[in-house]
C-alpha positions in Angstrom: 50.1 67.9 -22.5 46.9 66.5 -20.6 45.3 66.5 -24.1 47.9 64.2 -25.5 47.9 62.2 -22.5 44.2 61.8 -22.7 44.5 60.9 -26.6 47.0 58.6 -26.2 45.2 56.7 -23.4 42.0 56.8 -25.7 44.0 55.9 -28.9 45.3 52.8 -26.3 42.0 51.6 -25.4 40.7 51.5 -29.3 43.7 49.3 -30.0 43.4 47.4 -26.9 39.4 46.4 -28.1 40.2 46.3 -31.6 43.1 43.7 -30.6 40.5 41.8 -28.6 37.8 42.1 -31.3 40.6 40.4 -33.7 40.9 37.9 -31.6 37.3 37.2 -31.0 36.9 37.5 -35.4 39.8 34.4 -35.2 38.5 32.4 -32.7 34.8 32.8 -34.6 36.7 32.2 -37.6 38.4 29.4 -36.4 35.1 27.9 -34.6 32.9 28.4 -37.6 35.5 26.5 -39.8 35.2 23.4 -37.4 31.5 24.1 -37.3 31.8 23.9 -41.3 34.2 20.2 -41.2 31.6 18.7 -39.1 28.5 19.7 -41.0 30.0 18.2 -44.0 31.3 15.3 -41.5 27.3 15.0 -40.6 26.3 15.6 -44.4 28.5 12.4 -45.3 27.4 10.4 -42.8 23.6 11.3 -43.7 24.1 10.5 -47.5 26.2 7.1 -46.4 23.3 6.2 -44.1 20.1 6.9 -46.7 22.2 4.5 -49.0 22.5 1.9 -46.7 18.9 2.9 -46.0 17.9 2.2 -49.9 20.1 -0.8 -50.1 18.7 -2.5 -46.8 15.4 -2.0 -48.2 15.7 -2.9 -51.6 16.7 -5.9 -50.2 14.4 -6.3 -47.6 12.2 -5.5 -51.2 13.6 -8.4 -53.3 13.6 -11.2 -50.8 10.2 -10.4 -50.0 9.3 -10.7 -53.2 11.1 -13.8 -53.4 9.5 -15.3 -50.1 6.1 -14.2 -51.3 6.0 -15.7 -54.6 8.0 -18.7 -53.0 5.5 -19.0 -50.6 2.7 -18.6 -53.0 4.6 -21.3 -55.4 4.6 -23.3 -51.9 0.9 -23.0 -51.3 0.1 -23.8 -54.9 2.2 -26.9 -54.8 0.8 -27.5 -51.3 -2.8 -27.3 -52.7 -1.6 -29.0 -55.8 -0.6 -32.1 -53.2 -3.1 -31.6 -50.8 -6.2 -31.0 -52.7 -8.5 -34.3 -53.0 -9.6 -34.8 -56.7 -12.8 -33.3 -57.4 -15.5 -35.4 -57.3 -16.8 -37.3 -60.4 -20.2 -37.9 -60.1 -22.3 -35.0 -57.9 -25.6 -36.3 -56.1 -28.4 -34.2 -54.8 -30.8 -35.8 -52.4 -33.8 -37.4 -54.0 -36.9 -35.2 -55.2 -39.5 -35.7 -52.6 -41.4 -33.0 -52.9 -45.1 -33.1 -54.1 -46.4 -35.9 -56.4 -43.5 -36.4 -58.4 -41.5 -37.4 -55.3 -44.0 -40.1 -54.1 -44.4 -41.4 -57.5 -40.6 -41.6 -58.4 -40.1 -43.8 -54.5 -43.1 -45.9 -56.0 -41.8 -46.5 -58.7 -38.5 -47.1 -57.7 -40.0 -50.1 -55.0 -42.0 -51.3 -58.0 -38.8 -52.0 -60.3 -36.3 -54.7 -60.5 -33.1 -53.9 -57.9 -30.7 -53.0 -61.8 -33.9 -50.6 -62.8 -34.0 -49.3 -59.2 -30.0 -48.2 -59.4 -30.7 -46.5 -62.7 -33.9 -44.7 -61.2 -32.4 -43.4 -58.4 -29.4 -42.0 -60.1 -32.5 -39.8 -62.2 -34.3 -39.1 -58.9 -31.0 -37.7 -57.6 -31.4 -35.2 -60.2 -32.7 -31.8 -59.7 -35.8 -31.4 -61.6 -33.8 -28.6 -63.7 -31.1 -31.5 -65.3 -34.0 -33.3 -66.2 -35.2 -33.3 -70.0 -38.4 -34.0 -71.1 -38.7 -37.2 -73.0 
């Protein structure tokens, strides 16, 4: 009789833990599932985000785009408008060094005032533009 007793008391306990052990593999269960809903909740809200991520900056992309080649139609017009007309006629200073300087102002105070124009459009020449004649 103490045997059974003692059996029956041991055969209690083991049903007693497994029943708590069932209830701790539910309420696991049940924890893990919400653990699962809000990982997919998270997962969502990660792949919504990285779109609106790649939208944001393909259109951050395209108006820069837009505003740099506005900006550089802008300039060009700008420069286009702005830009004084290149000069016509490009004078160097006068030759004066050595002999050929001297003789080129002698020559020039020698000449008649039209001559002298002419002559000092040659001797605003570099030597280089000059041809032999």
């Amino acid at each position: 009789s103490s045997l059974k007793h003692i059996r029956s008391r041991k055969s209690r306990l083991m049903v007693g833990s497994i029943s708590e052990l069932q209830k701790k593999e539910r309420l696991l269960q049940e924890e893990n599932k919400a653990l699962q809903k809000e990982l997919v909740e998270r997962q969502k809200m990660a792949r919504q985000q990285q779109q609106q991520q790649a939208q944001w900056d393909q259109q951050t992309h395209t108006q820069a785009q837009a505003q740099t080649s506005s900006s550089s139609s802008s300039f060009l017009m700008r420069q286009d408008q702005q830009a004084p007309p290149p000069p016509s006629n490009i004078c160097y200073p006068p030759v004066t060094m050595g002999e050929r300087g001297e003789e080129v102002a002698a020559a020039a105070a020698s000449q008649a005032p039209g001559q002298t124009q002419a002559q000092h459009r040659i001797a605003s020449l570099p030597p280089w533009m000059l041809s032999p004649l």
